[in-house]
Backbone and ligand atoms as CSV (ligand in chain L), in Angstrom:
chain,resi,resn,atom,element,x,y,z
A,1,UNK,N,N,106.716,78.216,71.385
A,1,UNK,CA,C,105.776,79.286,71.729
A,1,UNK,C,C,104.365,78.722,71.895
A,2,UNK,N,N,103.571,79.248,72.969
A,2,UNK,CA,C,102.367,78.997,73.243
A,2,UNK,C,C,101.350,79.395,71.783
A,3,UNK,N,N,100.592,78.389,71.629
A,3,UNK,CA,C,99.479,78.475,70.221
A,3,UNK,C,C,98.265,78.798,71.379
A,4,UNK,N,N,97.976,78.816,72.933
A,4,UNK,CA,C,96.785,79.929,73.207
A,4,UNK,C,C,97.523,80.259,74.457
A,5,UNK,N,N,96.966,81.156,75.057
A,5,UNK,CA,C,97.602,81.403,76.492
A,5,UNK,C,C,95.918,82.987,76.715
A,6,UNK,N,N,95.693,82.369,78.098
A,6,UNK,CA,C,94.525,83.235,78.812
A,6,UNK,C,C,95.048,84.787,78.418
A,7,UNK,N,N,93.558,85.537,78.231
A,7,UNK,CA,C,93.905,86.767,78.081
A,7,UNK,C,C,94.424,87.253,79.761
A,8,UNK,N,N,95.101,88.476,79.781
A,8,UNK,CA,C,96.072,88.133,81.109
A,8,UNK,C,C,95.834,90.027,81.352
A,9,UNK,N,N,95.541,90.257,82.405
A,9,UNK,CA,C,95.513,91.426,82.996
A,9,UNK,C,C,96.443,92.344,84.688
A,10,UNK,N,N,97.421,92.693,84.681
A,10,UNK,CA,C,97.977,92.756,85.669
A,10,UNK,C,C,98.145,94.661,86.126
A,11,UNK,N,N,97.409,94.634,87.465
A,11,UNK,CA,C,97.429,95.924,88.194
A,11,UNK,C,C,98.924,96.251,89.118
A,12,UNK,N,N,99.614,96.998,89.008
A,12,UNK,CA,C,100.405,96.622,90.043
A,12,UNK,C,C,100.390,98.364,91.180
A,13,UNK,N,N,100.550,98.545,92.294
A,13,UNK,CA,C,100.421,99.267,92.732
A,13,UNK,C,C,101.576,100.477,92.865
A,14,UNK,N,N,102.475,100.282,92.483
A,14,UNK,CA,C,103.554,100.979,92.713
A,14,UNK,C,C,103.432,101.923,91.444
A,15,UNK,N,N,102.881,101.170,90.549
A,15,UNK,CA,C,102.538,102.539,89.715
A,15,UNK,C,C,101.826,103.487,89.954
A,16,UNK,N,N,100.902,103.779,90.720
A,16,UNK,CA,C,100.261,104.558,91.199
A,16,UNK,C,C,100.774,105.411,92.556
A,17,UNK,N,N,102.143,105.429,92.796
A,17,UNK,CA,C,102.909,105.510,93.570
A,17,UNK,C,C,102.445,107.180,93.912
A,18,UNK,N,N,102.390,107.977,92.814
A,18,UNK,CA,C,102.482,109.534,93.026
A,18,UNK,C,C,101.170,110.102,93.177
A,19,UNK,N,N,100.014,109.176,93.477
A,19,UNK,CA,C,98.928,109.616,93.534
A,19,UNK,C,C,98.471,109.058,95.331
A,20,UNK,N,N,98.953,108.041,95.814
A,20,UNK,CA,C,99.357,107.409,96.935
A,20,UNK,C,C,99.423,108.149,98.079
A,21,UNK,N,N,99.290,108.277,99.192
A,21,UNK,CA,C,99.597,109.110,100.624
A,21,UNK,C,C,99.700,107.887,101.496
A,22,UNK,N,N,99.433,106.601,101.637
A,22,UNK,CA,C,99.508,105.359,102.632
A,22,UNK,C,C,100.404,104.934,102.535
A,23,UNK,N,N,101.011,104.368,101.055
A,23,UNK,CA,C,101.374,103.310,100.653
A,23,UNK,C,C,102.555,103.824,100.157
A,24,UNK,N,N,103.726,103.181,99.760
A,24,UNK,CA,C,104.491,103.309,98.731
A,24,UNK,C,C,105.266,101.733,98.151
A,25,UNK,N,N,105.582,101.653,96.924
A,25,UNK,CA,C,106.020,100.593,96.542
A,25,UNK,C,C,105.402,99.123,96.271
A,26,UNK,N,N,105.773,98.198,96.876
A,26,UNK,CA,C,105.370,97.116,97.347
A,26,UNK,C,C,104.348,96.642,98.117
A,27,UNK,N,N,103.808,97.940,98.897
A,27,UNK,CA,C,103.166,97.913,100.024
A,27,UNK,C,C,101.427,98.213,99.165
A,28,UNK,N,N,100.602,97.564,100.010
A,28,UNK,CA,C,99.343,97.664,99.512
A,28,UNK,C,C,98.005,97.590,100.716
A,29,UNK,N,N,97.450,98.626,101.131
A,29,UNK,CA,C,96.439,98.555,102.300
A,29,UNK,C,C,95.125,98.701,101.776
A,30,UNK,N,N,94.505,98.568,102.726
A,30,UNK,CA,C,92.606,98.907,102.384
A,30,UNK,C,C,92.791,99.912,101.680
A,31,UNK,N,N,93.237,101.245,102.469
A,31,UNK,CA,C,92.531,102.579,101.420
A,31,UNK,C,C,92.987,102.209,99.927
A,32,UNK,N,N,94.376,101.941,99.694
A,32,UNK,CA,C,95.243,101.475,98.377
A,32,UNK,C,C,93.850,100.979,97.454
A,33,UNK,N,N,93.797,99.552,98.327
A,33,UNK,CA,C,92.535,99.005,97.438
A,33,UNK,C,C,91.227,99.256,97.174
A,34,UNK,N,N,90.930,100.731,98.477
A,34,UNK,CA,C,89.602,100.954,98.103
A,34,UNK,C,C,89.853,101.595,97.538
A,35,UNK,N,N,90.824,102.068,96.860
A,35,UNK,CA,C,91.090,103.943,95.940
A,35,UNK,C,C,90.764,104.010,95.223
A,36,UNK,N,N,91.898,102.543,94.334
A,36,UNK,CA,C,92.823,102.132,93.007
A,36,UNK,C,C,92.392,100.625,92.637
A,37,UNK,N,N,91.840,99.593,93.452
A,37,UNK,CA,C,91.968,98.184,92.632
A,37,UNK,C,C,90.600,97.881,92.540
A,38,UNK,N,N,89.748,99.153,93.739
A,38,UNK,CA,C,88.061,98.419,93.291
A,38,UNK,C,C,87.797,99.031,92.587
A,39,UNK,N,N,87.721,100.399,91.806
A,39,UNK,CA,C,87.181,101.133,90.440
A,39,UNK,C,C,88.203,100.401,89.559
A,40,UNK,N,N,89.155,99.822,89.595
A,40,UNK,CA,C,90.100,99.170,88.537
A,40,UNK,C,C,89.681,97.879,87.908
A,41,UNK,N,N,89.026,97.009,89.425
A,41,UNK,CA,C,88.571,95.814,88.842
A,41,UNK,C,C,87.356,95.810,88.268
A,42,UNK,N,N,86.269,96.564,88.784
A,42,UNK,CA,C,84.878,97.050,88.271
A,42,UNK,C,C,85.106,97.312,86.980
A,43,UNK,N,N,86.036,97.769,86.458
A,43,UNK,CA,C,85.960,98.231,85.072
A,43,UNK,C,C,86.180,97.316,84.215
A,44,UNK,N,N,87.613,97.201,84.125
A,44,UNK,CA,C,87.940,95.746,83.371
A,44,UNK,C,C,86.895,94.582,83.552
A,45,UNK,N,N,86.251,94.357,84.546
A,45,UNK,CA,C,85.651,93.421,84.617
A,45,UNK,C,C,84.199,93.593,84.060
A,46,UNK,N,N,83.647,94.884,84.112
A,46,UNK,CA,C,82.329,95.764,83.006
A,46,UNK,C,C,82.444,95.233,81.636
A,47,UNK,N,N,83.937,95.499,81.407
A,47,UNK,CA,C,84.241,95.210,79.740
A,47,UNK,C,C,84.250,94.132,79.605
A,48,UNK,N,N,84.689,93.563,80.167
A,48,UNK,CA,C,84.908,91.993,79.612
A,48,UNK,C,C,83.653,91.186,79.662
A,49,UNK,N,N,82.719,91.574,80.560
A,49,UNK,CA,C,81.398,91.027,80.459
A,49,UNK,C,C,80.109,91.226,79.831
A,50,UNK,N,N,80.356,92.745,79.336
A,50,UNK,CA,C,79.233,93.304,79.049
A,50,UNK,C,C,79.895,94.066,77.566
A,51,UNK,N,N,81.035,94.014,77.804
A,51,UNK,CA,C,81.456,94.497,76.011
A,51,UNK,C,C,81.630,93.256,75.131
A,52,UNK,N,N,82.845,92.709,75.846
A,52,UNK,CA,C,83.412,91.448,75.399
A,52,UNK,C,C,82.568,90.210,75.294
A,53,UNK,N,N,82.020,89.991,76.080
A,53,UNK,CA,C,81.030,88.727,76.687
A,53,UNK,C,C,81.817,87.509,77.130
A,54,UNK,N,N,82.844,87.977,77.406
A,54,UNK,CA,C,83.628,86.805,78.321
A,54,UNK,C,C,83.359,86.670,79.593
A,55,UNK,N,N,83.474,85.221,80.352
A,55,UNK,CA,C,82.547,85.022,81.611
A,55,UNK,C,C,83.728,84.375,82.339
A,56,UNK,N,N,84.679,83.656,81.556
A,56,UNK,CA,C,85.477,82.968,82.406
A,56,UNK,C,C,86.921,83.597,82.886
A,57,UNK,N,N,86.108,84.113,83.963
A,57,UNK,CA,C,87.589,85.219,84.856
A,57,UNK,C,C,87.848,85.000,85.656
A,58,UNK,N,N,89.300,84.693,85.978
A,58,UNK,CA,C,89.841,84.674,87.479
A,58,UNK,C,C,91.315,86.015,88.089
A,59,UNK,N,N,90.065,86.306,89.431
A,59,UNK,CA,C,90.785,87.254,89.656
A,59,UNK,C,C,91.300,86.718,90.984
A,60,UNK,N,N,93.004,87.559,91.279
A,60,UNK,CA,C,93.196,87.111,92.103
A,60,UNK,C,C,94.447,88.254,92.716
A,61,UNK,N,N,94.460,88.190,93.944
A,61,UNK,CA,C,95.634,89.422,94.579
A,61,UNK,C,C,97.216,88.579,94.155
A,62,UNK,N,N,97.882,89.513,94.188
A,62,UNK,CA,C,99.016,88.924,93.105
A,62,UNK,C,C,100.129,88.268,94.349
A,63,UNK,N,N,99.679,88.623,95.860
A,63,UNK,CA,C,100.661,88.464,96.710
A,63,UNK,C,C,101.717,89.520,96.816
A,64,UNK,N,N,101.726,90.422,96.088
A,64,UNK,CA,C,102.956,91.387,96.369
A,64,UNK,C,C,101.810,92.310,96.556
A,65,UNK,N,N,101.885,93.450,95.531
A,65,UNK,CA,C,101.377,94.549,94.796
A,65,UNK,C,C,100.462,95.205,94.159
A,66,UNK,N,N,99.646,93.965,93.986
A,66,UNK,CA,C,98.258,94.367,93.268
A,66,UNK,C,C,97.603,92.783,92.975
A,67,UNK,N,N,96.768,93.153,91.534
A,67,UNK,CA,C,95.893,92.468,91.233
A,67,UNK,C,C,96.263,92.028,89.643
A,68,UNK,N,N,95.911,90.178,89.820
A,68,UNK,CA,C,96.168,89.476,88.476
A,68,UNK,C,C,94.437,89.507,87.701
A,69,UNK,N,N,94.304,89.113,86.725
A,69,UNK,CA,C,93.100,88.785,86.262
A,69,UNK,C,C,93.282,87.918,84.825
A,70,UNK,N,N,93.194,86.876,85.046
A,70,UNK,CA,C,92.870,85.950,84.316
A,70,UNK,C,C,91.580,85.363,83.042
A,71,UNK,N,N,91.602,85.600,81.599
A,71,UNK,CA,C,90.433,85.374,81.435
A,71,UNK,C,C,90.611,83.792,80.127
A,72,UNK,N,N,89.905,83.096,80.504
A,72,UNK,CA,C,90.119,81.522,80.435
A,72,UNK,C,C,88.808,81.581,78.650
A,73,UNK,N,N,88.042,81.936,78.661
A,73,UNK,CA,C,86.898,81.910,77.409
A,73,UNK,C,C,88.093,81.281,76.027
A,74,UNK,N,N,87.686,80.127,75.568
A,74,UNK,CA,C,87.619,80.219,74.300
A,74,UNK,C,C,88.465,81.134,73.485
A,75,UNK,N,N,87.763,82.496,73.073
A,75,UNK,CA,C,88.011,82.934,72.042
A,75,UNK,C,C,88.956,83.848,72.796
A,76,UNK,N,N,89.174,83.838,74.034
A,76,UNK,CA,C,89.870,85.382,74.743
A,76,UNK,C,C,91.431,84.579,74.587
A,77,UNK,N,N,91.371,82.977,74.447
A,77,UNK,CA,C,92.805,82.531,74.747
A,77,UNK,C,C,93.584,82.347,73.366
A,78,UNK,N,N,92.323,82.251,72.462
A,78,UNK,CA,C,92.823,81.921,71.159
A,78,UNK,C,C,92.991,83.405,70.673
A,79,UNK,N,N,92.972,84.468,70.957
A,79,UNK,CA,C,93.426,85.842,70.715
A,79,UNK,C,C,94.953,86.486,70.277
A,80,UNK,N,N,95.086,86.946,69.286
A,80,UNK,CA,C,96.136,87.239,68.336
A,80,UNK,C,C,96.651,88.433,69.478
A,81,UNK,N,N,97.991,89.057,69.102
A,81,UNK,CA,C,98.750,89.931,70.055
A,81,UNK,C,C,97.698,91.416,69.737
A,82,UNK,N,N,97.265,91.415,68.867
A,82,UNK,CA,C,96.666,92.588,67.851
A,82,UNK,C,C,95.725,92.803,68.506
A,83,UNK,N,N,94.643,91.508,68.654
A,83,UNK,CA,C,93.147,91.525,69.148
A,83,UNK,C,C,93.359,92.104,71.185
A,84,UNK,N,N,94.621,91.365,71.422
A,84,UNK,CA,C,94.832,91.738,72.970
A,84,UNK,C,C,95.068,93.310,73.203
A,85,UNK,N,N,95.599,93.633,72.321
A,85,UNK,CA,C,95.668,95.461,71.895
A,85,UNK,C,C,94.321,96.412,72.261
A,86,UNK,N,N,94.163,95.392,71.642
A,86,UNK,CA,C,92.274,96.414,70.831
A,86,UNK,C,C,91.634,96.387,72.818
A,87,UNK,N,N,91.962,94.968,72.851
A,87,UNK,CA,C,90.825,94.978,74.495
A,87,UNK,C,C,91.347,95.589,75.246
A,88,UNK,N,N,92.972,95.832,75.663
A,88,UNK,CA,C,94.066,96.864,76.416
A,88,UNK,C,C,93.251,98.239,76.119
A,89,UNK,N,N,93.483,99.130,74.728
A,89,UNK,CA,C,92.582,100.404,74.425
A,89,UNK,C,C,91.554,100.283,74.861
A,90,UNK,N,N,90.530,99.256,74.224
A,90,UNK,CA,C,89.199,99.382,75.212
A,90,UNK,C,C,89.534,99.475,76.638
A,91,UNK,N,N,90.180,99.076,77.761
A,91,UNK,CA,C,89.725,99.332,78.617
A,91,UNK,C,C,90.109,100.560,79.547
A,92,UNK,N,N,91.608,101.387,78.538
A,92,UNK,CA,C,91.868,102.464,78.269
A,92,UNK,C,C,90.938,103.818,78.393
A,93,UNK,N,N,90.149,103.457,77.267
A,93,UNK,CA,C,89.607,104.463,76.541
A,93,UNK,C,C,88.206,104.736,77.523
A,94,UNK,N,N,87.471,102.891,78.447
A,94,UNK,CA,C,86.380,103.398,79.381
A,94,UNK,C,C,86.842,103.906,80.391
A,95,UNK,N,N,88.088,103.663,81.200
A,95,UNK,CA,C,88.752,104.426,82.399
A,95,UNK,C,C,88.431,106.066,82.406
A,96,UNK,N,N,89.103,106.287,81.101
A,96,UNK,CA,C,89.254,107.744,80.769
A,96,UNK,C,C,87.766,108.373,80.695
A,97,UNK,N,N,86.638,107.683,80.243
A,97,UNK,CA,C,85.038,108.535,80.013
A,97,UNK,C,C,84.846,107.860,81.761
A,98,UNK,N,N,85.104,106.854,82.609
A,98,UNK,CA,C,84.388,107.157,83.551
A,98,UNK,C,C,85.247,107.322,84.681
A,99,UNK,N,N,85.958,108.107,84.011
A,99,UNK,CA,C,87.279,108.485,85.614
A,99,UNK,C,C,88.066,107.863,86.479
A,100,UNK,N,N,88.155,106.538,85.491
A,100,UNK,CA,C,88.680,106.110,86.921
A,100,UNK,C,C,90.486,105.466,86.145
A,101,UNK,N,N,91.077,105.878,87.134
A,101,UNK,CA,C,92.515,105.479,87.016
A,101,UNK,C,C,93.286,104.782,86.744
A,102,UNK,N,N,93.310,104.301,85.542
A,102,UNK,CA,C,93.885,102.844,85.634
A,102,UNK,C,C,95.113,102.337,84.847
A,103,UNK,N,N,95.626,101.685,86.364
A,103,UNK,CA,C,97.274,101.946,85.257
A,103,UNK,C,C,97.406,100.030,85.209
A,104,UNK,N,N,97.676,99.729,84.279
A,104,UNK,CA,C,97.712,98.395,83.394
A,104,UNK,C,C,98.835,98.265,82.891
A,105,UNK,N,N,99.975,96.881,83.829
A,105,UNK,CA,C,100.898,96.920,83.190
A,105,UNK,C,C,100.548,96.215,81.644
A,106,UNK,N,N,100.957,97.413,80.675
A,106,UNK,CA,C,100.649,97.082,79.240
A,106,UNK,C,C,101.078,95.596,78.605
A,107,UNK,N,N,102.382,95.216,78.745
A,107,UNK,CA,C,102.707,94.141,78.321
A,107,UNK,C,C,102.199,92.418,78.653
A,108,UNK,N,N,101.719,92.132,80.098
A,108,UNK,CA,C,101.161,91.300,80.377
A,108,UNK,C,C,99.907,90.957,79.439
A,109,UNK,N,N,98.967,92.112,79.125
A,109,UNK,CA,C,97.608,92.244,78.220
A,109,UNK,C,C,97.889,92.441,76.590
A,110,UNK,N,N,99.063,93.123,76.213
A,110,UNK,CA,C,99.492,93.088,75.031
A,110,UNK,C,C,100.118,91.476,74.342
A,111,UNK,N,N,100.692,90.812,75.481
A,111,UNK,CA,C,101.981,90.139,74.702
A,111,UNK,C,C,101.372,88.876,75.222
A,112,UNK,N,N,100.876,87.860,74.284
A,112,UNK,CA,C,100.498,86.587,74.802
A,112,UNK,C,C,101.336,85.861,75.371
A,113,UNK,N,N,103.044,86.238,75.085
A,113,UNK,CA,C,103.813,85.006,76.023
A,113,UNK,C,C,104.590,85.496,77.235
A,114,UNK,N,N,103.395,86.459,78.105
A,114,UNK,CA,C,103.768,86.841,79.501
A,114,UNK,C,C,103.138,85.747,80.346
A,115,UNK,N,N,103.574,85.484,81.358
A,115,UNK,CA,C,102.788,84.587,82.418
A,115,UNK,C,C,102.947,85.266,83.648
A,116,UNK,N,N,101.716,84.835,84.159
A,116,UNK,CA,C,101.493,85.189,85.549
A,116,UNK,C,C,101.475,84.303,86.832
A,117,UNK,N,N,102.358,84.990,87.953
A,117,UNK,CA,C,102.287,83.395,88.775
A,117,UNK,C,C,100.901,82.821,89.242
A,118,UNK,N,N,100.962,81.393,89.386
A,118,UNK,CA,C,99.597,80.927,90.058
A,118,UNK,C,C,98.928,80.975,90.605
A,119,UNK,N,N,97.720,80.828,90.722
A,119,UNK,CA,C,96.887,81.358,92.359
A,119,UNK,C,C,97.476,79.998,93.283
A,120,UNK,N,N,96.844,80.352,94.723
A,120,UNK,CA,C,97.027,79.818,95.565
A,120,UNK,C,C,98.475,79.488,95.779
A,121,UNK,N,N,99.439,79.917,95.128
A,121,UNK,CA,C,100.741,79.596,95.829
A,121,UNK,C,C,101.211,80.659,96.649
A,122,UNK,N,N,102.716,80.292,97.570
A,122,UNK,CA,C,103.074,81.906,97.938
A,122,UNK,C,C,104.006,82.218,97.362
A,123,UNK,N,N,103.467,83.795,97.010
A,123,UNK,CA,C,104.915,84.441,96.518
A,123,UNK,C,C,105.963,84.211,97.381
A,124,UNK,N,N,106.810,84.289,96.287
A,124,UNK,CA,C,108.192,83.696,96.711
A,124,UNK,C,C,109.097,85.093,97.464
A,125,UNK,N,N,108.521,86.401,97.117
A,125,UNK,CA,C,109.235,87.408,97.936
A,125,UNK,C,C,108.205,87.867,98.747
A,126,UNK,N,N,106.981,88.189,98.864
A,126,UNK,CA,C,106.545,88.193,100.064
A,126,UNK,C,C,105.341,87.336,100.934
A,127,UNK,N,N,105.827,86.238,100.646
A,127,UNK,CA,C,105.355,85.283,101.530
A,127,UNK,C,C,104.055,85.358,101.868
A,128,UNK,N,N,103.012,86.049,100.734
A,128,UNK,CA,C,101.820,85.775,100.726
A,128,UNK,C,C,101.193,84.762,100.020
A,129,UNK,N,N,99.830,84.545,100.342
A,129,UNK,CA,C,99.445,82.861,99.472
A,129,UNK,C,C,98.380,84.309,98.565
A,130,UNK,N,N,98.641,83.958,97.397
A,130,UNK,CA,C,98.470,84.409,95.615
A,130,UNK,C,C,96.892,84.084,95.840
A,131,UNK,N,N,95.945,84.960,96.322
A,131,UNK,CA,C,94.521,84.577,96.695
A,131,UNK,C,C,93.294,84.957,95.518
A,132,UNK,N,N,92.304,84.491,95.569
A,132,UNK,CA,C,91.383,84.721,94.406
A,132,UNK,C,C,90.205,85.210,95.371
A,133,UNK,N,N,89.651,85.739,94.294
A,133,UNK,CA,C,88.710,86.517,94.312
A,133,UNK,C,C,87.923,86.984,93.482
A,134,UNK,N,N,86.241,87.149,93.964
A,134,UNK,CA,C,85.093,87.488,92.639
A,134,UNK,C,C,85.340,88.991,92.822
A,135,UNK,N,N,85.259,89.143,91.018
A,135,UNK,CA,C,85.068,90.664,91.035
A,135,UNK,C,C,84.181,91.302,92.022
A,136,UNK,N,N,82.635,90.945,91.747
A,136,UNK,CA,C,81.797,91.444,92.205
A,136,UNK,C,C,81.676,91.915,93.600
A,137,UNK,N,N,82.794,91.156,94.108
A,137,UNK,CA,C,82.763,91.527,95.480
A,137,UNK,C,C,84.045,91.905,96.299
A,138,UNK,N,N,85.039,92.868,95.114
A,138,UNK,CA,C,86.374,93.052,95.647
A,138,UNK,C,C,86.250,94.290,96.778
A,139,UNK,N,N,85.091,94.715,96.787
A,139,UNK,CA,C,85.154,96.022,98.050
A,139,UNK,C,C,84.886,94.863,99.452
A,140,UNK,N,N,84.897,93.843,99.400
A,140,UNK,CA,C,84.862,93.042,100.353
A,140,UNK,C,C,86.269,92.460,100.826
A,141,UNK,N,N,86.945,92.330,99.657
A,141,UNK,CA,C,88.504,91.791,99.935
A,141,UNK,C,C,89.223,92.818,100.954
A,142,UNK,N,N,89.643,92.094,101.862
A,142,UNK,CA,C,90.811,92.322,102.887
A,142,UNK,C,C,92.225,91.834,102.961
A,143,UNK,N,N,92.740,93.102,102.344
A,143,UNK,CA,C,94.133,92.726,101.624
A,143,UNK,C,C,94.995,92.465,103.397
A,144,UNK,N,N,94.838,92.933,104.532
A,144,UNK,CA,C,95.901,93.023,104.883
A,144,UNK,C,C,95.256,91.239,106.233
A,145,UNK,N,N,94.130,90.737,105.377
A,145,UNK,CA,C,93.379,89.136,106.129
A,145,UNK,C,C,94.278,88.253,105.553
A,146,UNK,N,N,95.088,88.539,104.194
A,146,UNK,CA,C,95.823,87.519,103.461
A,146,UNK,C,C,96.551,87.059,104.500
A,147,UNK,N,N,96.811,85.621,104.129
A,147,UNK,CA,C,97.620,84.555,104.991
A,147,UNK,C,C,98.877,84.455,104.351
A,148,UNK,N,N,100.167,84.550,105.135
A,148,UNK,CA,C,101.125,84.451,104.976
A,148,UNK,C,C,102.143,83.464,105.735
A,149,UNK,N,N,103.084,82.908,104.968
A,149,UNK,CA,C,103.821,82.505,106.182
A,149,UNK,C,C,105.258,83.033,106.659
A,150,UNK,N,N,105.423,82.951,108.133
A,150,UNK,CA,C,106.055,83.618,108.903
A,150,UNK,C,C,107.381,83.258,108.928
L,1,ZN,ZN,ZN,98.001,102.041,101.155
């Protein structure tokens, strides 16, 4: 068993399936991401910087479905299953006071020995390259610019 592993954050879109009119499943477009992944990443990424004070984040489109987020700090990797809890509720509990929607697969952020695939590779089912990206500027990301191969 891993003695640290990055605190680990994963969006996936299909959960948000019943709130959806574009998209369903697997599938993920601009509106998708302007709806659901830019008030999603803004947030988590609020907390972690300005609650938490963690700086070292990597975010990145997961190649299928949504969005990975990676946080590399020190103390975020050396984090007990308990402490990953507490930051899961926190970012729970700000969704809910500032409205915004956010569905978090729980176990990736709960359970330190989930992994997430790599950036820059391609997913292996849909043949996208696993791309990164700054928070600050995910209303800029163009999910459907991702490079794939054919
Ligand atoms: Zn869509």
């Amino acid at each position: 068993m891993a003695i640290e592993s990055e605190l680990a954050f994963d969006i996936d879109m299909d959960s948000y399936d019943e709130l959806r009119e574009c998209c369903k499943g697997k599938k993920v477009c601009s509106v998708c991401w302007d709806k659901f992944i830019v008030p999603s990443v803004k947030l988590i990424q609020d907390v972690l910087l300005n609650k938490l004070k963690f700086y070292k984040t990597l975010w990145t489109f997961s190649g299928s479905r949504g969005v990975h987020c990676r946080v590399f700090d020190d103390y975020a990797r050396a984090m007990t299953n308990e402490e990953r809890e507490a930051v899961y509720n926190m970012c729970i509990a700000e969704a809910v006071s500032y409205n915004v929607v956010l569905r978090l697969d729980a176990p990736i952020t709960k359970d330190r020995t989930h992994l997430l695939k790599v950036p820059l590779m391609i997913h292996p089912g849909s043949q996208r390259l696993i791309t990164p990206f700054i928070a600050k500027d995910v209303e800029d990301f163009v999910v459907e610019d991702v490079p794939y191969l054919e």
